[in-house]
C-alpha positions in Angstrom: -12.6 -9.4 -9.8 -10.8 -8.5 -6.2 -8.2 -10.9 -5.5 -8.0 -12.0 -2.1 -4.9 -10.6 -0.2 -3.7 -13.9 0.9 -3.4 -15.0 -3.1 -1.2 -11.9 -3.9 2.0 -13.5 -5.3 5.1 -10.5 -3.1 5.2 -11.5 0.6 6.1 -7.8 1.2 3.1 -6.3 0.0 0.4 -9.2 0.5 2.4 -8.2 4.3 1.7 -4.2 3.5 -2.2 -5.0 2.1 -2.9 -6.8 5.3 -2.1 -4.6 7.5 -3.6 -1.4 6.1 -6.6 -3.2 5.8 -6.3 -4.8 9.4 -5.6 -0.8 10.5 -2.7 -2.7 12.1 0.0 0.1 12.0 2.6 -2.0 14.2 2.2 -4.3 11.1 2.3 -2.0 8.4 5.5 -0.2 9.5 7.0 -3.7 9.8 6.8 -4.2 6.1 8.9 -1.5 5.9 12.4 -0.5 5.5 13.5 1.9 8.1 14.1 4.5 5.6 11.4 3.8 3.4 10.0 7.0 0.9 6.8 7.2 -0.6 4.9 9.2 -3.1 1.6 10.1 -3.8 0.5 11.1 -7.3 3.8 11.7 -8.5 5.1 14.0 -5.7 7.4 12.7 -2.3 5.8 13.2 0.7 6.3 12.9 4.7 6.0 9.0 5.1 4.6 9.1 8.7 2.0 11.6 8.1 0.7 10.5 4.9 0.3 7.0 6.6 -1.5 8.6 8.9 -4.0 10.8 7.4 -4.5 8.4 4.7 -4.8 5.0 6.4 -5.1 5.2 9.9 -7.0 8.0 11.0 -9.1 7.6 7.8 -9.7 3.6 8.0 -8.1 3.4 4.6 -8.9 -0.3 3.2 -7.4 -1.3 -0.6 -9.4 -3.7 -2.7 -6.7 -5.5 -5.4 -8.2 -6.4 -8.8 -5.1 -7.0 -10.7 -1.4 -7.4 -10.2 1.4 -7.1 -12.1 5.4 -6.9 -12.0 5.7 -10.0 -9.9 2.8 -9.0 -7.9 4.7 -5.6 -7.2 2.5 -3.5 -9.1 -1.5 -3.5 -8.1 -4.6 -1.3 -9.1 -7.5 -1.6 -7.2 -10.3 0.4 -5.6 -8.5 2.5 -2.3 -11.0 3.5 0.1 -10.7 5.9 3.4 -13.2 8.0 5.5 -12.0 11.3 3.7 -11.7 10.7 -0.3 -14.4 7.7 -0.3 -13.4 5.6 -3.3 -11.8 6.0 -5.8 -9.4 3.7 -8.6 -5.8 3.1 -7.5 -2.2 2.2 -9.0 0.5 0.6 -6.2 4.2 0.1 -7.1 6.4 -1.4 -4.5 10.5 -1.6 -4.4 11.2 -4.5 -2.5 14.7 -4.3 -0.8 17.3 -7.4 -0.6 15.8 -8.4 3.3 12.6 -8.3 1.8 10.4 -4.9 2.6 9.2 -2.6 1.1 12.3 0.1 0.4 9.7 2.8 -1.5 5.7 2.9 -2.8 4.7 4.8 -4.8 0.2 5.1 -5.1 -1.9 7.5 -7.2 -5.3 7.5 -9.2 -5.1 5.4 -12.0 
């Protein structure tokens, strides 16, 4: 069962979830911190261009169905114009001001 983005218990990432699935980028790199990292499947990559080919210019949208880790860990169902969809693990590092310091996403 999804659970709706506005029930998911971090600020930080129900804040992230929103605004990738509002394609709000303004939004979305306001949940961040300014020197926020990221990886994907296990490897680092370029934040700003991974953002971009995998949300934005792709209409990425991410359906929750569990969380975990004081809502800092989610798998759901990740969907974008390029990769369709396909079963997804989130973990989020929340710094002391309250974004989101590093994510890390992958298949699960």
């Amino acid at each position: 069962m999804t659970i709706q983005t506005t029930r998911l218990s971090d600020p930080a990432v129900r804040a992230f979830v929103a605004a990738v699935n509002a394609h709000d980028r303004e939004a979305f790199l306001a949940t961040l911190s300014p020197d926020a990292t990221m990886a994907d499947d296990g490897d680092d990559r370029d934040l700003d261009q991974w953002i971009d080919r995998e949300i934005f210019s792709s209409n990425g949208h991410l359906e929750v169905d569990n969380e975990s880790n004081g809502g800092r860990a989610l798998v759901g169902r990740y969907r974008n114009d390029t990769w369709g969809e396909m079963r997804t693990r989130w973990n989020f590092t929340v710094d002391g001001e309250g974004r989101i310091a590093r994510f890390e996403t992958g298949q699960a």
